[in-house]
C-alpha positions in Angstrom: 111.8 114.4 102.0 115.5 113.8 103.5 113.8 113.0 106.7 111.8 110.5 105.3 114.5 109.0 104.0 116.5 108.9 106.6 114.0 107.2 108.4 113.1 104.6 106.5 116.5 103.6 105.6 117.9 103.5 109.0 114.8 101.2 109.5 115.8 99.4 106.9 119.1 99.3 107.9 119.2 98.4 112.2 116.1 96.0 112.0 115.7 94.4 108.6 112.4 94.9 108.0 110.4 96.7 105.0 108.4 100.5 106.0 104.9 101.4 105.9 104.4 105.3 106.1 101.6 105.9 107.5 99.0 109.4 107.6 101.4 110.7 105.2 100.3 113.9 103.2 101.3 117.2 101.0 98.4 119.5 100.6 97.5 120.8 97.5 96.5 124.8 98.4 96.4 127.1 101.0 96.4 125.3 104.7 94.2 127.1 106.8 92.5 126.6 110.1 93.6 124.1 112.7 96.2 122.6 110.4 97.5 126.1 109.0 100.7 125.2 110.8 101.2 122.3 108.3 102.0 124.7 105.4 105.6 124.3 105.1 106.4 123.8 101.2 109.2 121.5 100.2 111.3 122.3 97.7 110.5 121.4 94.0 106.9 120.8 95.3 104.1 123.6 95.3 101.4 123.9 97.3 99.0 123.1 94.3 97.6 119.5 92.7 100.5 118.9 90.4 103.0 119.4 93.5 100.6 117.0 95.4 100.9 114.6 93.0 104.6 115.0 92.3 105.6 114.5 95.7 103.3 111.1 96.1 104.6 109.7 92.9 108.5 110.8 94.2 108.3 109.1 97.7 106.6 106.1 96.1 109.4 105.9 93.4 112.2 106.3 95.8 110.6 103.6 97.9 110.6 100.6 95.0 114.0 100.6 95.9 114.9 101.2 99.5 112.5 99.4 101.4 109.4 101.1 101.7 106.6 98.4 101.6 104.1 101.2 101.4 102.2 104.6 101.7 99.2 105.5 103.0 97.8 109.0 102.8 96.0 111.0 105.5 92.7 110.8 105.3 92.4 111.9 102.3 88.1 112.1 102.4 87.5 114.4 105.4 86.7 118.0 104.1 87.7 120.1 107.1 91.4 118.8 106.1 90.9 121.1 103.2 93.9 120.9 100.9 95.5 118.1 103.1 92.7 116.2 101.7 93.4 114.6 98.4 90.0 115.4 97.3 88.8 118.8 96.2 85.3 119.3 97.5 84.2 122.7 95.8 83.4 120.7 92.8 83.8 117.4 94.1 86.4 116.2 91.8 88.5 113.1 93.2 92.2 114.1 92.4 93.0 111.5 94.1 91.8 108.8 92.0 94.0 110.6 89.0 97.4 110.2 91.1 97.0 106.6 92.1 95.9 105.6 89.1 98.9 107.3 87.2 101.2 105.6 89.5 99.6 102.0 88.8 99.4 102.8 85.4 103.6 103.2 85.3 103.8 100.3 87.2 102.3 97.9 84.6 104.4 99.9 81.9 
């Protein structure tokens, strides 16, 4: 998270513009296969659906007011991602759908 930061506000900063994050993700479970090296856990953000969501709905918060534009997630529909995904394909639930529309939903509040 402080790298991210740090990014977009030296962006921000040196060239004026707004940030797009792009292919950004948290997984939401165990990481396994090739992307088992991704498994690193931030601090104050689990490896489960509520951490997922948390850390989505934190980076977008933060943004609103230093310059990030925007935040699109990493592909979140392609089932070998597993829990990078932001969809849970044992019982084909969209999780997804649940965390953007919770963030819209505090936008309009």
């Amino acid at each position: 998270m402080v790298m991210y930061k740090k990014i977009v506000t030296a962006i921000n900063k040196q060239a004026g513009i707004p940030v797009f994050i792009a292919e950004f993700s948290y997984p939401s479970g165990e990481v396994q296969g090739a992307y088992a090296g991704w498994s690193k856990t931030v601090k104050g953000y689990p490896h489960n659906e509520e951490g997922q969501a948390a850390i989505y709905h934190d980076v977008i918060e933060w943004g609103k007011t230093h310059g990030l534009i925007g935040i699109r997630y990493w592909a979140p529909d392609f089932s070998e991602w597993g829990s990078m995904s932001m969809f849970d394909y044992l019982d084909n639930g969209a999780k997804a759908k649940k965390i953007l529309m919770d963030a819209i939903h505090e936008e309009t509040n």
